[in-house]
Short mmCIF file of the C-alpha atoms (twelve columns), coordinates in Angstrom:
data_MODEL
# 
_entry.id   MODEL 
# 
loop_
_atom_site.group_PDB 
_atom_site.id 
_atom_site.type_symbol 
_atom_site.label_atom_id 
_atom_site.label_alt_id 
_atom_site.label_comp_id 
_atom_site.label_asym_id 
_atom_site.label_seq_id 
_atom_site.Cartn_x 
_atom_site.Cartn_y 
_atom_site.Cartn_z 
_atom_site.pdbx_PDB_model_num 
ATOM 1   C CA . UNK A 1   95.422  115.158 64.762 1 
ATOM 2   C CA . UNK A 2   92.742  113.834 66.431 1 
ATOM 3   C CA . UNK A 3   90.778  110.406 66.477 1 
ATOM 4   C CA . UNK A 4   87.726  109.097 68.150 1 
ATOM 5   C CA . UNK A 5   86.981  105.600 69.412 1 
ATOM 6   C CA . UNK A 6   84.009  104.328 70.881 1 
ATOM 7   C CA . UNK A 7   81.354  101.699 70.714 1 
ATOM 8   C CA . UNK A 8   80.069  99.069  67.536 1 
ATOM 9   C CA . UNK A 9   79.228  100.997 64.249 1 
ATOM 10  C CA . UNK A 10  75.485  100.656 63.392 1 
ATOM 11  C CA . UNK A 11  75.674  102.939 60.127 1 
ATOM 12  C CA . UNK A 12  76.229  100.957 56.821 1 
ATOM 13  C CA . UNK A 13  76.763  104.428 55.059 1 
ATOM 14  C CA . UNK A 14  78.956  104.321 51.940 1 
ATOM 15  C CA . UNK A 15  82.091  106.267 51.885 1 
ATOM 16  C CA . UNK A 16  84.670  106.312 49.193 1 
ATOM 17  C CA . UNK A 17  87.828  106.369 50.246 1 
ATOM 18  C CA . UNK A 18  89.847  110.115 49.344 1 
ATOM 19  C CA . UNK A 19  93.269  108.001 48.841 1 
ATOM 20  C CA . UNK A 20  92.319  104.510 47.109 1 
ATOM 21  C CA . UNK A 21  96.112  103.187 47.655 1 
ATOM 22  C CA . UNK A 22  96.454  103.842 51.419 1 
ATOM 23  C CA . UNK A 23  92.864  103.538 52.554 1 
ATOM 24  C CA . UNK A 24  91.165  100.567 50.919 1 
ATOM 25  C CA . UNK A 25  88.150  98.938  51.563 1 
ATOM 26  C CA . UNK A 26  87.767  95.181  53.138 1 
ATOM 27  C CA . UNK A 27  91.339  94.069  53.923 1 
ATOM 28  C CA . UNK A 28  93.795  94.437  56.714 1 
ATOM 29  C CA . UNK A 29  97.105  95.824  56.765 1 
ATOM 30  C CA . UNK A 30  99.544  94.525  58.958 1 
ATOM 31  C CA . UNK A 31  101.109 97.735  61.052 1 
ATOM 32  C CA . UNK A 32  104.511 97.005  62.518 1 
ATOM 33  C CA . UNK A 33  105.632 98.220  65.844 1 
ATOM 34  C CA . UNK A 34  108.340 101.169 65.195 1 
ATOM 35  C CA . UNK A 35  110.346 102.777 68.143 1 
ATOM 36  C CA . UNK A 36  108.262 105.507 69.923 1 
ATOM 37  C CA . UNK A 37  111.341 107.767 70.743 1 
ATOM 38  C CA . UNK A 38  112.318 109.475 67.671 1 
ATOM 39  C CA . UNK A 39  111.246 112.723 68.438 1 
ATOM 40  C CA . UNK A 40  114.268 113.362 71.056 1 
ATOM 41  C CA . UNK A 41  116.696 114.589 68.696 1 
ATOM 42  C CA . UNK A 42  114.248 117.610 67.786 1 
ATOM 43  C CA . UNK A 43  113.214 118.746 71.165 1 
ATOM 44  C CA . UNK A 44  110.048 116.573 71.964 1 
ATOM 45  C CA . UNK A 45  110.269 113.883 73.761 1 
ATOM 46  C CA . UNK A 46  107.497 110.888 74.068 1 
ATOM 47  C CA . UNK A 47  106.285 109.005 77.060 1 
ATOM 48  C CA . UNK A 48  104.195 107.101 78.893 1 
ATOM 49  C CA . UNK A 49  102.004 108.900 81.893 1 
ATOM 50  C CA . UNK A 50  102.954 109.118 85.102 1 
ATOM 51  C CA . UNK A 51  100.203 108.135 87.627 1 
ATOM 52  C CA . UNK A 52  100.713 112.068 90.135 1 
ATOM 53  C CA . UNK A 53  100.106 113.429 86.187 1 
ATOM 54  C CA . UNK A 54  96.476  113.630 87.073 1 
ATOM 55  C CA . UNK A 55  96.567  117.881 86.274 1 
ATOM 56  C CA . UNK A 56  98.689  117.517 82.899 1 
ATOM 57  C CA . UNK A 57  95.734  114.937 81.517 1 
ATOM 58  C CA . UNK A 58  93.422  117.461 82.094 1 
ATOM 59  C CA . UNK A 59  95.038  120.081 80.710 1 
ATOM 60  C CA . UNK A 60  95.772  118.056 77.283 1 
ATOM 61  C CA . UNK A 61  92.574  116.698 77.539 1 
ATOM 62  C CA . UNK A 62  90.584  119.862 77.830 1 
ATOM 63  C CA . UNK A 63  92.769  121.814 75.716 1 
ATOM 64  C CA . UNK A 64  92.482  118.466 72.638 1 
ATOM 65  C CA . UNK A 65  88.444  119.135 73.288 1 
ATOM 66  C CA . UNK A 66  88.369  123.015 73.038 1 
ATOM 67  C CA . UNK A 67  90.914  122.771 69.941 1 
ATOM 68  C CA . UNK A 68  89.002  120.483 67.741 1 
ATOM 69  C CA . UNK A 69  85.358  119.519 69.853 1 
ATOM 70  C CA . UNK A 70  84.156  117.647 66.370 1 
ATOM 71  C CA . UNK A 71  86.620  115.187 66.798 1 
ATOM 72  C CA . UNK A 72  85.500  113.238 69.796 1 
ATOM 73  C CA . UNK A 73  82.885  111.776 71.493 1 
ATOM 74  C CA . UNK A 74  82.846  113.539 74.613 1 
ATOM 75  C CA . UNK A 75  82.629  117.335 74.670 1 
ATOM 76  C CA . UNK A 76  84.408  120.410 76.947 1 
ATOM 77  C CA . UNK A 77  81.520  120.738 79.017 1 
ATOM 78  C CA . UNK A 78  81.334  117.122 80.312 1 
ATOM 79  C CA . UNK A 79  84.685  116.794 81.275 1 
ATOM 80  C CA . UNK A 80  85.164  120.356 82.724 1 
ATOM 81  C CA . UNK A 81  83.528  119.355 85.626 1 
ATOM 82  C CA . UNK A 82  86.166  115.806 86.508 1 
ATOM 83  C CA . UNK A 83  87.674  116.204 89.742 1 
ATOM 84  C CA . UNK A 84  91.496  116.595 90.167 1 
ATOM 85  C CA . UNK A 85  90.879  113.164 91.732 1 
ATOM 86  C CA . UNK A 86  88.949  111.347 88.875 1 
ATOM 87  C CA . UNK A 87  91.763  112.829 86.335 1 
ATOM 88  C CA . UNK A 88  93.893  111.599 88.837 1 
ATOM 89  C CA . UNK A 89  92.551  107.786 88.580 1 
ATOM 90  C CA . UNK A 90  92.590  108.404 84.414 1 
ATOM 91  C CA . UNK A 91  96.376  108.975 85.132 1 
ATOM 92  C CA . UNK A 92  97.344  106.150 87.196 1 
ATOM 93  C CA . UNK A 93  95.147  103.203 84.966 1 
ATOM 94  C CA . UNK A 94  96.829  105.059 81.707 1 
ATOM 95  C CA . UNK A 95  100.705 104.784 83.653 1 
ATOM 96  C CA . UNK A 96  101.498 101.193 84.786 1 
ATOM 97  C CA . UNK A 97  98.198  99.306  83.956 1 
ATOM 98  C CA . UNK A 98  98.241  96.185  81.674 1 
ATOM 99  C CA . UNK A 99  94.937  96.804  80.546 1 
ATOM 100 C CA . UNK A 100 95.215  100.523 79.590 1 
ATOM 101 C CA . UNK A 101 97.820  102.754 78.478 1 
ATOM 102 C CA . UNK A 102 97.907  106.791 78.140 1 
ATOM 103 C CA . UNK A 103 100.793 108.705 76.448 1 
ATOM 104 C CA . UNK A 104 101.732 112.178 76.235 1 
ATOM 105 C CA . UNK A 105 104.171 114.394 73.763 1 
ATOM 106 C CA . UNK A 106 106.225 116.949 75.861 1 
ATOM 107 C CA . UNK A 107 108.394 120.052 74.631 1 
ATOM 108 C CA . UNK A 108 110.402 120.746 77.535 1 
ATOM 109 C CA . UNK A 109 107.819 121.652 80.522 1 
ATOM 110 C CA . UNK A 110 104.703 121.899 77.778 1 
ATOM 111 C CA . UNK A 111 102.603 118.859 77.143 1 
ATOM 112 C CA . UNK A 112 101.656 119.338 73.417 1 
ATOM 113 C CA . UNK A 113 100.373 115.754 72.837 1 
ATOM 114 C CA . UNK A 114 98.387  113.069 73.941 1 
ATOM 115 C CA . UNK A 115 97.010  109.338 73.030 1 
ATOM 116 C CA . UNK A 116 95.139  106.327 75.021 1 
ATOM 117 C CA . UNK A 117 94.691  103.036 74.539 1 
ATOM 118 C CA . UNK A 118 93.171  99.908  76.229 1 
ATOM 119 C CA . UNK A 119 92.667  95.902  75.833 1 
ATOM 120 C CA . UNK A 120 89.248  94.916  75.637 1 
ATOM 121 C CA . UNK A 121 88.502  93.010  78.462 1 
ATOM 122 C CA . UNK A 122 87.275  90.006  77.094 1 
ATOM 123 C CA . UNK A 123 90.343  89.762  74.247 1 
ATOM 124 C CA . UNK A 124 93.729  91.640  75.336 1 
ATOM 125 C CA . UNK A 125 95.304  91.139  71.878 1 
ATOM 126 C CA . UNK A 126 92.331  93.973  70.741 1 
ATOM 127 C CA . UNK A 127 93.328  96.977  71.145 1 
ATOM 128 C CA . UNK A 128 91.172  100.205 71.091 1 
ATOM 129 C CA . UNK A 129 93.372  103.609 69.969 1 
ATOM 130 C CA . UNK A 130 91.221  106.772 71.673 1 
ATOM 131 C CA . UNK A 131 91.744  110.567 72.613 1 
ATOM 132 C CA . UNK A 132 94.490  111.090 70.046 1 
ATOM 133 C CA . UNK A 133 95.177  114.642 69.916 1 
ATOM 134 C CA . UNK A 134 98.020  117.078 69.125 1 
ATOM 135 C CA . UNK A 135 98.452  121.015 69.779 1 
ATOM 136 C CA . UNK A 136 98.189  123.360 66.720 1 
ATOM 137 C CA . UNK A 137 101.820 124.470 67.304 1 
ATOM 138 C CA . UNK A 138 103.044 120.770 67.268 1 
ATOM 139 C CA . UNK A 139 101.760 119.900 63.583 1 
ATOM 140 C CA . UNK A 140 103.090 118.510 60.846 1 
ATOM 141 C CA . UNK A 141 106.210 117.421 63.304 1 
ATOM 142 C CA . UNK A 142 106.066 113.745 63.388 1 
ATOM 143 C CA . UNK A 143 104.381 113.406 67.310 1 
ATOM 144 C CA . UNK A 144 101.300 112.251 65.342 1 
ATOM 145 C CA . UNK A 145 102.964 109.130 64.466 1 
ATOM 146 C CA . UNK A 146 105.172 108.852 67.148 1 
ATOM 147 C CA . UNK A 147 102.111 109.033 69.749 1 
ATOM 148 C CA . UNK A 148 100.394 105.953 67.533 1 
ATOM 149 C CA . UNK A 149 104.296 104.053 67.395 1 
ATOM 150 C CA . UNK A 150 103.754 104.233 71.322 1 
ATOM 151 C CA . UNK A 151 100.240 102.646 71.393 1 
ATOM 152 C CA . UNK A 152 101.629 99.836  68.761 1 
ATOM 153 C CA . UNK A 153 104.589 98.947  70.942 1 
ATOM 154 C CA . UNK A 154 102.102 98.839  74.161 1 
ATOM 155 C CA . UNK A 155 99.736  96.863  71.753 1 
ATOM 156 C CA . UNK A 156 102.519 94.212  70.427 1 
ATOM 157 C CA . UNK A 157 103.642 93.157  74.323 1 
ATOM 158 C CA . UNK A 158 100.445 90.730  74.207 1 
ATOM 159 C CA . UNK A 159 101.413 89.343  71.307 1 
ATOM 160 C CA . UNK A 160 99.843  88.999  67.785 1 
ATOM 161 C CA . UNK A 161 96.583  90.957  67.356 1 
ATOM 162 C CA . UNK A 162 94.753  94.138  66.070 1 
ATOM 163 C CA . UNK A 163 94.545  97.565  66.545 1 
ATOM 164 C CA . UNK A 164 91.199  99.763  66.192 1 
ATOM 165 C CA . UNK A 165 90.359  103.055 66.042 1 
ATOM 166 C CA . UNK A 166 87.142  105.535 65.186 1 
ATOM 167 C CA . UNK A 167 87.816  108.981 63.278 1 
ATOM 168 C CA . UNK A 168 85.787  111.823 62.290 1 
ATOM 169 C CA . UNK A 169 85.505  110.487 58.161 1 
ATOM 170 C CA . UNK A 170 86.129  114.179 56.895 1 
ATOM 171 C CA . UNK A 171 89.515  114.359 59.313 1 
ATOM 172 C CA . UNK A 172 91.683  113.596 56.420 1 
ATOM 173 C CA . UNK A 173 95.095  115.044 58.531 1 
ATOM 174 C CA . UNK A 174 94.318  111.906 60.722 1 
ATOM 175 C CA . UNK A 175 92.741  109.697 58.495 1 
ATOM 176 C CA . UNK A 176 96.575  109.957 56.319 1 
ATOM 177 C CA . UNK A 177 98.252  109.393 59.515 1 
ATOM 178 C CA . UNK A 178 96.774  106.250 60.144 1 
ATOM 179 C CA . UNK A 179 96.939  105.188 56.538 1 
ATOM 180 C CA . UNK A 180 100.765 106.092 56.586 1 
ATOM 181 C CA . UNK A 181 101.011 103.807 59.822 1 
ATOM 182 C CA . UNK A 182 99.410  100.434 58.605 1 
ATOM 183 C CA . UNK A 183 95.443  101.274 59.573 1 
ATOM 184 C CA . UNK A 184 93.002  100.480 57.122 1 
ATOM 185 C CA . UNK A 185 89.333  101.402 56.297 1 
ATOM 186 C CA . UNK A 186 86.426  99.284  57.274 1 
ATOM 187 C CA . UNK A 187 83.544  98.997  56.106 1 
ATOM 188 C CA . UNK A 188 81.807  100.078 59.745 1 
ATOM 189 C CA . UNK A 189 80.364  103.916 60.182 1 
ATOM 190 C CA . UNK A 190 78.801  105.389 62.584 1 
ATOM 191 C CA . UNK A 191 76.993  108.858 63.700 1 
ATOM 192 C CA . UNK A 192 79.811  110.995 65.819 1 
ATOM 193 C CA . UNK A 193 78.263  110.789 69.477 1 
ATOM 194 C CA . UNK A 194 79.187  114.483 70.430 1 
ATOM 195 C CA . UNK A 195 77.549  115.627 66.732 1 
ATOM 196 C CA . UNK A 196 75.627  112.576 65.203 1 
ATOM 197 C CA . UNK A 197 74.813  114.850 62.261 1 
ATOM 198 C CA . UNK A 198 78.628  114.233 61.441 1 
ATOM 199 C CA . UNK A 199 79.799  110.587 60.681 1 
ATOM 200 C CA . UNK A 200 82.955  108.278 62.097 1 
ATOM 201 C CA . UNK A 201 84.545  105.716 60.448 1 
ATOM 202 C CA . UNK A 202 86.644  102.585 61.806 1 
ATOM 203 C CA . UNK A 203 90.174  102.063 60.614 1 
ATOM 204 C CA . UNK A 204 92.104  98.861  62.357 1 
ATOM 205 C CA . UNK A 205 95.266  96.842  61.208 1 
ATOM 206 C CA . UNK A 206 96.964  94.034  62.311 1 
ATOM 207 C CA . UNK A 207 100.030 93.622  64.683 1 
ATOM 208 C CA . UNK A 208 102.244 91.087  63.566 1 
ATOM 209 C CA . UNK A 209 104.620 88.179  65.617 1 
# 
């Protein structure tokens, strides 16, 4: 299920929320770290990126953009063209940096999942959750919410903060996701930068002590 994140919201456009009791308007839901590994006992296994995994981000990458190209910012084309090299840099500040954070689903030898996150630089208890994405095949298996468990433990070793996200505001697969882990709605919207005919909203929730 994908998500987008990006830059401040600029659209005041009204949108009622499809499920009233999960996504609500104005308040924020405190979202509790849960442990990131429960996915072993059925054959997929989550972790954090290695930094020589420069060719498997691409490949989830590219693959997340040519499965569902409405769901993020960037698009197929602009990314095509990344160097081995420059995925190679994504990898390494996604695998040990304290700043950034990139983790990927695996079935065996298949990468079938993938999820980033970084501290904003002026505030590392805010935490930005981008590029989530998970193959067709891998559904309706739990690595949704296992990818986002990841990004909350990474979140909660600063301590006390929040957690932020954009998504696609007809995505209702990942809009339920989030809702199911703590995120709530905001009141912030924005045009989708890849398609600004289509619209984003911002969900965010609070990680507790």
């Amino acid at each position: 299920m994908p998500a987008t994140t990006r830059r401040q919201a600029h659209s005041p456009r009204a949108h009622r929320p499809s499920n009233p009791q999960t996504a609500r308007w104005g308040s924020v839901a405190l979202c509790r770290p849960r442990r990131a590994s429960t996915l072993v006992a059925v054959g997929y296994l989550i972790s954090r990126i290695k930094g020589q995994d420069g060719g498997v981000l691409a490949e989830l990458r590219l693959a997340a953009l040519l499965d569902t190209p409405w769901a993020f910012a960037s698009t197929y084309e602009s990314e095509l063209g990344l160097s081995l090299a420059q995925w190679s840099e994504r990898a390494r500040r996604g695998a040990t940096g304290g700043d950034a954070a990139t983790f990927v689903a695996t079935e065996g030898d298949h990468g079938v999942g993938l999820v980033s996150a970084f501290r904003a630089r002026d505030d590392p208890s805010s935490v930005e959750l981008v590029s989530m994405w998970t193959a067709p095949s891998a559904r309706r298996r739990g690595i949704g919410s296992a990818l986002v468990a990841a990004v909350l433990n990474w979140a909660a070793e600063a301590g006390p903060g929040r957690v932020s996200l954009w998504v696609a505001e007809d995505n209702d697969a990942a809009i339920n996701l989030y809702a199911a882990q703590g995120f709530t709605r905001t009141r912030d919207t924005q045009p989708l930068p890849s398609d600004p005919v289509r619209m984003e909203l911002r969900m965010q929730c609070l990680l507790g002590t």
